[in-house]
Backbone bond lengths (Angstrom), bond angles and torsions (degrees), N, CA, C in turn:
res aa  C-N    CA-C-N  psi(-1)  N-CA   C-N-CA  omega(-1)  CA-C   N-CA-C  phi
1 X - - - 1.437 - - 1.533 111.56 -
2 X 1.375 118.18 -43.90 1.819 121.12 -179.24 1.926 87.72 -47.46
3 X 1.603 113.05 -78.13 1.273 113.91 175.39 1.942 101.61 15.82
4 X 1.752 85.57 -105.05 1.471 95.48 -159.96 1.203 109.98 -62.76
5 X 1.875 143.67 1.72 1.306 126.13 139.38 1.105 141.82 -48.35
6 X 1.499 99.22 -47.48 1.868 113.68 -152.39 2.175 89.71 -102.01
7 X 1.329 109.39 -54.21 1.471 113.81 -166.85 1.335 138.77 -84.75
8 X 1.385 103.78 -21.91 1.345 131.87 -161.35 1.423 101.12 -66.89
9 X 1.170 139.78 126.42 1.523 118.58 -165.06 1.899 92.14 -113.41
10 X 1.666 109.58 -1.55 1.468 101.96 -171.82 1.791 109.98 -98.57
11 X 1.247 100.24 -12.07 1.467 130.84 171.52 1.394 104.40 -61.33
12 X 1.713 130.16 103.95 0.928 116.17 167.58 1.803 125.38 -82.66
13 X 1.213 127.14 12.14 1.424 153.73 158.47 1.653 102.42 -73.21
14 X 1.226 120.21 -31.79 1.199 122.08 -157.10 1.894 107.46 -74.82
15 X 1.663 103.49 151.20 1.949 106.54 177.44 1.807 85.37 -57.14
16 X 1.464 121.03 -75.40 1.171 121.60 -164.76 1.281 133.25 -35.50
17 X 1.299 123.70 -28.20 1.223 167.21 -152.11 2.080 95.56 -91.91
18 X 1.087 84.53 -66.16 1.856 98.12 -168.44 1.345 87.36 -65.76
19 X 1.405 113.41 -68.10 2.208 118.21 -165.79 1.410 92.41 -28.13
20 X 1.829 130.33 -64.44 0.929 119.35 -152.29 1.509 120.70 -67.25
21 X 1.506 100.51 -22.62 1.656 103.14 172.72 1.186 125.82 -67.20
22 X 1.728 111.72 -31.87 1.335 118.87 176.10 1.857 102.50 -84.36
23 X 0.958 122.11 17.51 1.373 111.48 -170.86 1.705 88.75 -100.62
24 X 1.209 117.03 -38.52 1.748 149.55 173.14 1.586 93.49 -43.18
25 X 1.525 112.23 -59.61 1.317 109.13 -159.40 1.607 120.80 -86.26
26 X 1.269 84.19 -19.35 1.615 93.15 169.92 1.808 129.16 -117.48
27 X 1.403 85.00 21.19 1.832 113.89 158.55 1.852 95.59 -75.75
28 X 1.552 109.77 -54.29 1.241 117.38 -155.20 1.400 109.43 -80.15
29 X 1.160 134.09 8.51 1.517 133.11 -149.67 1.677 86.81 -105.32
30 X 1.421 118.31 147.09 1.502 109.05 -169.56 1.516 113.19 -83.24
31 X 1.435 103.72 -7.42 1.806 83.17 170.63 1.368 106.96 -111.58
32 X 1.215 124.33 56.86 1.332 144.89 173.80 1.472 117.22 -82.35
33 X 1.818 114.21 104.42 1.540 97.61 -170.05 1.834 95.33 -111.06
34 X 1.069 110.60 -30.76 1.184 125.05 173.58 1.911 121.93 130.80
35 X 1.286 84.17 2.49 1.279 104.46 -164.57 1.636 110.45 -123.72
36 X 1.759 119.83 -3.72 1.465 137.17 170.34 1.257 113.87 -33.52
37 X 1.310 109.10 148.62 1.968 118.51 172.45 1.930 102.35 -38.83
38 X 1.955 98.93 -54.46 1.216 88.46 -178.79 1.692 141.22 -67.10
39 X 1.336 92.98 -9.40 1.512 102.46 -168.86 1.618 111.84 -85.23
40 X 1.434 101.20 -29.87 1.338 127.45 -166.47 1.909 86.66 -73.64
41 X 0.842 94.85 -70.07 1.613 99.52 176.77 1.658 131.46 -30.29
42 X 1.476 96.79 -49.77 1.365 135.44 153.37 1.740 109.13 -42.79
43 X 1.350 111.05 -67.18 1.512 119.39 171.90 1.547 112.02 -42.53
44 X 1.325 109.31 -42.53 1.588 108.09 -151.47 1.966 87.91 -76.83
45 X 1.601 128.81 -41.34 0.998 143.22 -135.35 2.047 86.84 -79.28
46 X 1.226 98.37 -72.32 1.457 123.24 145.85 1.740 109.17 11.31
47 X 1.605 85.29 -64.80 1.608 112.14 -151.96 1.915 94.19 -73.44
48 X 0.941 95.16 -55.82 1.724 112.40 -175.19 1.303 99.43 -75.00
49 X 1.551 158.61 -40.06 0.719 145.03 163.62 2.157 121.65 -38.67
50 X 1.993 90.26 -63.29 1.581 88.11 -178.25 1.958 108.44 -57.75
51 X 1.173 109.53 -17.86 1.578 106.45 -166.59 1.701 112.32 -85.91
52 X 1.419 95.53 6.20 1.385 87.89 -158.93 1.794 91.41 -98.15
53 X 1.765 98.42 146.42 1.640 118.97 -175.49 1.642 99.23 -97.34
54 X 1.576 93.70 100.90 1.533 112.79 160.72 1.180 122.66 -36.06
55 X 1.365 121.83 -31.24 1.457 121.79 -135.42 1.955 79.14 -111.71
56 X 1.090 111.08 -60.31 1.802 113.74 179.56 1.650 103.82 -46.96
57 X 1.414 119.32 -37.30 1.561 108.63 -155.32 1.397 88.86 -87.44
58 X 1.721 120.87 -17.46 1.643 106.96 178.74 1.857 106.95 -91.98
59 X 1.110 85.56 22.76 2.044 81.93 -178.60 1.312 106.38 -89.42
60 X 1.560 116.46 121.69 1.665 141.19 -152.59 1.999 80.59 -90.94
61 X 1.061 122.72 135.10 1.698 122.99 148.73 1.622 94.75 -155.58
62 X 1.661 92.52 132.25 1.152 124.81 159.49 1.863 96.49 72.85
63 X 1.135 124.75 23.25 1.146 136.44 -173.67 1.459 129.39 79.05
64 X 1.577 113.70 13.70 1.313 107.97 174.33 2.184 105.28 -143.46
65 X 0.790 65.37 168.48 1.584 84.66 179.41 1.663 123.25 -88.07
66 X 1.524 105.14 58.13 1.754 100.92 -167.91 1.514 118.77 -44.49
67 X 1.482 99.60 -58.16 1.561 113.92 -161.76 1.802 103.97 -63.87
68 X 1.491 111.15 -27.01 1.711 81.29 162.22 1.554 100.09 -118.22
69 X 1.299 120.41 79.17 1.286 125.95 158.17 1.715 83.67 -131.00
70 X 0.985 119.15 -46.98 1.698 118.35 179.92 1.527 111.54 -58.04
71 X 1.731 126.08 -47.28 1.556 145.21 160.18 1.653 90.68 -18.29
72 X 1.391 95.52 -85.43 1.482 130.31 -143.04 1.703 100.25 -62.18
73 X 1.504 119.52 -33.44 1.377 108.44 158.45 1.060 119.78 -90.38
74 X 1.505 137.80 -7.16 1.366 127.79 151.74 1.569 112.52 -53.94
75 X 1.078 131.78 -38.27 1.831 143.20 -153.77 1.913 80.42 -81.98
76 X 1.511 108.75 -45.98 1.555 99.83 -157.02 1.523 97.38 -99.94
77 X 1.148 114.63 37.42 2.046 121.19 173.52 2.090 92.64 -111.13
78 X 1.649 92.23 -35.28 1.255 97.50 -159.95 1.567 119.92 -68.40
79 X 1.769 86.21 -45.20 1.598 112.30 173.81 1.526 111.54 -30.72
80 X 1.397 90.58 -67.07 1.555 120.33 -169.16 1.447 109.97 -52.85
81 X 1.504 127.72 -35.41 1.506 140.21 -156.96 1.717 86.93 -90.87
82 X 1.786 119.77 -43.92 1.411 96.28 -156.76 2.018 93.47 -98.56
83 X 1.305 107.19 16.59 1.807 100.14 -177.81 1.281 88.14 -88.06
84 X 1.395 142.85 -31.34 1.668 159.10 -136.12 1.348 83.73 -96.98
85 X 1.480 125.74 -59.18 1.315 121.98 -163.47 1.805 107.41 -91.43
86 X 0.832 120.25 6.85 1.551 132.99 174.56 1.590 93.97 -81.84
87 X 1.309 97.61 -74.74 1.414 103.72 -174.32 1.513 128.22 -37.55
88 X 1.733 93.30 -46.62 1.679 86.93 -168.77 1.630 101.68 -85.99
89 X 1.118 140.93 9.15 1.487 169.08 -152.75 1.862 90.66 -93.39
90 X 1.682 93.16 -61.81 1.322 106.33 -174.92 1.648 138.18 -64.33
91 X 1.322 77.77 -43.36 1.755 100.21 164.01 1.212 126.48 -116.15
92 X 1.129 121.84 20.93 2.105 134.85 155.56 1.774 92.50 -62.09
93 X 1.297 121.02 -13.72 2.098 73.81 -163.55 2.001 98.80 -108.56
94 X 0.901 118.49 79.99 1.729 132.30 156.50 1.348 74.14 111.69
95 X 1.056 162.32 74.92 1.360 159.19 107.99 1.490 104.52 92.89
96 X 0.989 124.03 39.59 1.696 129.13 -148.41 1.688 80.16 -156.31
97 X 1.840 97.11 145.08 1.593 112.44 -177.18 1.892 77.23 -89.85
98 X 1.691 95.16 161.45 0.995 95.54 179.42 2.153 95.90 -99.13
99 X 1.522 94.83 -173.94 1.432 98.51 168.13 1.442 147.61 -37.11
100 X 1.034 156.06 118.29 1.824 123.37 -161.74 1.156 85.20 -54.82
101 X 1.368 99.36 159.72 1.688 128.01 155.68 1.199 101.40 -86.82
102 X 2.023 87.41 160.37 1.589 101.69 -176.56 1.241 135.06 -8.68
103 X 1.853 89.35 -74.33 1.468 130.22 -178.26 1.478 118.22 -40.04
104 X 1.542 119.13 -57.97 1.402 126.69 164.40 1.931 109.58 -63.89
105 X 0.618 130.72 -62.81 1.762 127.10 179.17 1.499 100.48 -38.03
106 X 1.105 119.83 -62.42 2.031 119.83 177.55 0.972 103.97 -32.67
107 X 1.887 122.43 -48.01 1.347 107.72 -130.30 1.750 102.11 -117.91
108 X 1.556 98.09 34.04 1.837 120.61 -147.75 1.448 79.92 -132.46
């Protein structure tokens, strides 16, 4: 079951699943070089996601699931670090949001 949560990239429920959408959305953002605080961030999340052992983070002791209670607030330290840097991404240029990007106008 973690599987089609955390990895599944065809799973639209899925962590993997979403990263790749936001990877979509912040391809489209205009100061998008590919190489941004956020993307980079994105990479690392990415990175720890494919590395991560399904089988350890589903290992039950003593009735709970530590190692992905530890995962799962690492994923949501990360969230939080690259929404922070989205944001100020957004409103750094004269204190003004800039235009939607692509990505949001399509999907409007």
């Amino acid at each position: 079951m973690l599987d089609l949560l955390l990895v599944d990239p065809s799973n639209p429920r899925s962590l993997a699943f979403a990263l790749a959408a936001l990877r979509d959305h912040l391809a489209a953002m205009p100061a998008s070089t590919g190489s941004t605080r956020a993307e980079r961030l994105l990479d690392h999340l990415e990175t720890e996601l494919a590395a991560a052992d399904i089988g350890a983070l589903g290992a039950v002791s003593d009735g709970r699931r530590d190692a992905l209670v530890v995962f799962l607030g690492g994923v949501t330290a990360q969230l939080e670090q690259l929404s922070v840097t989205v944001h100020r991404t957004c409103t750094s240029r004269a204190g003004r949001p800039p235009s939607r990007c692509r990505s949001c106008r399509s999907s409007s």
